[in-house]
C-alpha positions, 0 to 999 in steps of 0.5 A: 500500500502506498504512503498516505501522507507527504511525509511518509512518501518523503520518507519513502522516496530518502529510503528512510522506512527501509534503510539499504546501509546500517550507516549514512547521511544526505544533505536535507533542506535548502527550501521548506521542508516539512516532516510531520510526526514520524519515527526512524528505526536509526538514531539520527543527528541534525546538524544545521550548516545555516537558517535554524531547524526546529524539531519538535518531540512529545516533550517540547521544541528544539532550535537548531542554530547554525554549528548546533547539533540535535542527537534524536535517540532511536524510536523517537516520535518527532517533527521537523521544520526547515525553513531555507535551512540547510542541515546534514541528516545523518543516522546510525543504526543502534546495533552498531552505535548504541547510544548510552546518552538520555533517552530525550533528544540533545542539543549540544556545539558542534566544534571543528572535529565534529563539523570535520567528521560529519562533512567527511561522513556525507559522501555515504548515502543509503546505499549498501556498502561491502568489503573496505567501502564499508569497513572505511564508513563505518570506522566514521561513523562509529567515531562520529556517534561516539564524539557525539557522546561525549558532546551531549554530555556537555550540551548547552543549557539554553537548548533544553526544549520549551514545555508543551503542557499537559492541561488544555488550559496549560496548553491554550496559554502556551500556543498563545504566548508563542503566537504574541511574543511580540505583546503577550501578558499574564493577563492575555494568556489567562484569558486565552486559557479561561481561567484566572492570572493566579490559577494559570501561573499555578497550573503552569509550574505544576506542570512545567515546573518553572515560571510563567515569566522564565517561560516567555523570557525563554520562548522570546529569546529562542524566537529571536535565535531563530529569526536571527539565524534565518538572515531576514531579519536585523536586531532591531526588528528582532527585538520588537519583534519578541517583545523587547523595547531596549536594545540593550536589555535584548542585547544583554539577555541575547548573550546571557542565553546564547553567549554571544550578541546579537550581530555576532550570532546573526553574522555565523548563521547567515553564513559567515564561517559556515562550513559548506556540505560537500558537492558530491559523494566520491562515488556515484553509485546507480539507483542513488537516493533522490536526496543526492541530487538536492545538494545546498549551494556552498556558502549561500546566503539567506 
């Protein structure tokens, strides 16, 4: 029978429901691509060359900013949204590289080595390998998953995901808050949950186990990574844009959150200092993936 829904022929189409190689990668996005909830018998690692991915699990919502990565365990359900992103998708099967890190997704910086092995890994797509060929992917492969170990275990505070809720009131106020970023209040978000301002911050904390306030300070300065990283917007319209009226208290919470400013951040994900993906794996094979002929153009601009 075939695929219902445009993600599960996507997912067809990459050979993502029946992988060919127990390791491989391929360069995704480039334009607007849209995975809705679906699940992969692989681990899978996002890394985001430019423009911000964000990833969605039962539990919350990760960006991915330009030199992040996003570790996705086996078996987890998720959603992913590229916007003119341009990511390389890489999986490894889990009876080769168990992973021994959390359960949960993980974001954590990409340094020179991972950006290295994740570049060289890309030339592998998912097509069966034998002998040496093989032998040489997997080695890797094998180095990649366990470089990514010991990074999840110092991932970066700021990328912990934004609570979903659990109440439809809890819920109600959170896709609100994340709708008007721009002017949200205690008392619009109360409203849009229908109940009172002191209710609402109750619940929020028993579910979330945080405050309203962290929660929209948190919500406001992702939203501002991720326009930032798209390069069509400049500091001042971001600013306005998540609720802040001073530049410098944007410029200040920015670099508490992020650890760098505003420019500096906006200036890496639009390319600066971006390492392109490759043009072409080193061997063409017949029947490749139709992913190999959607290559991002190195160094491009958003």
């Amino acid at each position: 029978m075939p695929p219902r829904t445009p993600t599960a022929r996507r997912l067809r189409a990459l050979g993502l429901d029946r992988p060919r190689a127990a390791m491989f990668a391929f360069p995704d996005g480039g334009s607007d691509v849209a995975y809705d909830w679906h699940r992969h018998p692989h681990h899978q690692l996002l890394y985001a060359f430019s423009g911000v991915a964000r990833v969605e699990t039962r539990d919350g919502l990760w960006l991915l900013p330009p030199q992040r990565a996003i570790w996705i365990p086996a078996g987890i359900p998720h959603r992913t949204i590229l916007r003119g992103t341009e990511v390389g998708s890489i999986y490894f099967d889990p009876r080769r590289c168990p992973w021994q890190g959390t359960r949960k997704p993980c974001v954590f910086a990409a340094p020179a080595l991972f950006r290295g092995l994740a570049i060289h890994v890309m030339r592998w797509r998912n097509l069966p390998r034998r002998g040496a060929e093989r032998r040489e992917a997997e080695t890797f492969f094998a180095a990649l998953a366990l470089l990514c170990r010991d990074l999840a275990a110092r991932a970066l505070p700021y990328t912990l995901p934004l609570p979903a809720g659990k109440s439809p009131a809890v819920r109600a106020a959170i896709a609100h808050a994340l709708e008007h970023l721009d002017a949200v209040s205690m008392a619009s978000a109360a409203r849009a949950a229908g109940q009172s301002e002191r209710t609402l911050r109750r619940h929020f904390r028993a579910e979330s186990g945080g405050t309203w306030h962290a929660f929209v300070l948190r919500a406001r300065l992702l939203r501002a990574v991720e326009l930032l990283g798209g390069g069509n917007s400049n500091v001042t319209e971001t600013a306005l844009a998540v609720g802040f009226s001073s530049l410098s208290a944007f410029g200040k919470a920015f670099a508490a959150f992020t650890g760098e400013r505003p420019n500096a951040f906006r200036k890496k994900a639009v390319g600066g200092g971006i390492n392109p993906l490759p043009s072409a794996p080193s061997r063409p094979s017949a029947g490749s993936s139709p992913s190999t002929s959607r290559r991002p153009r190195p160094g491009a601009r958003r």
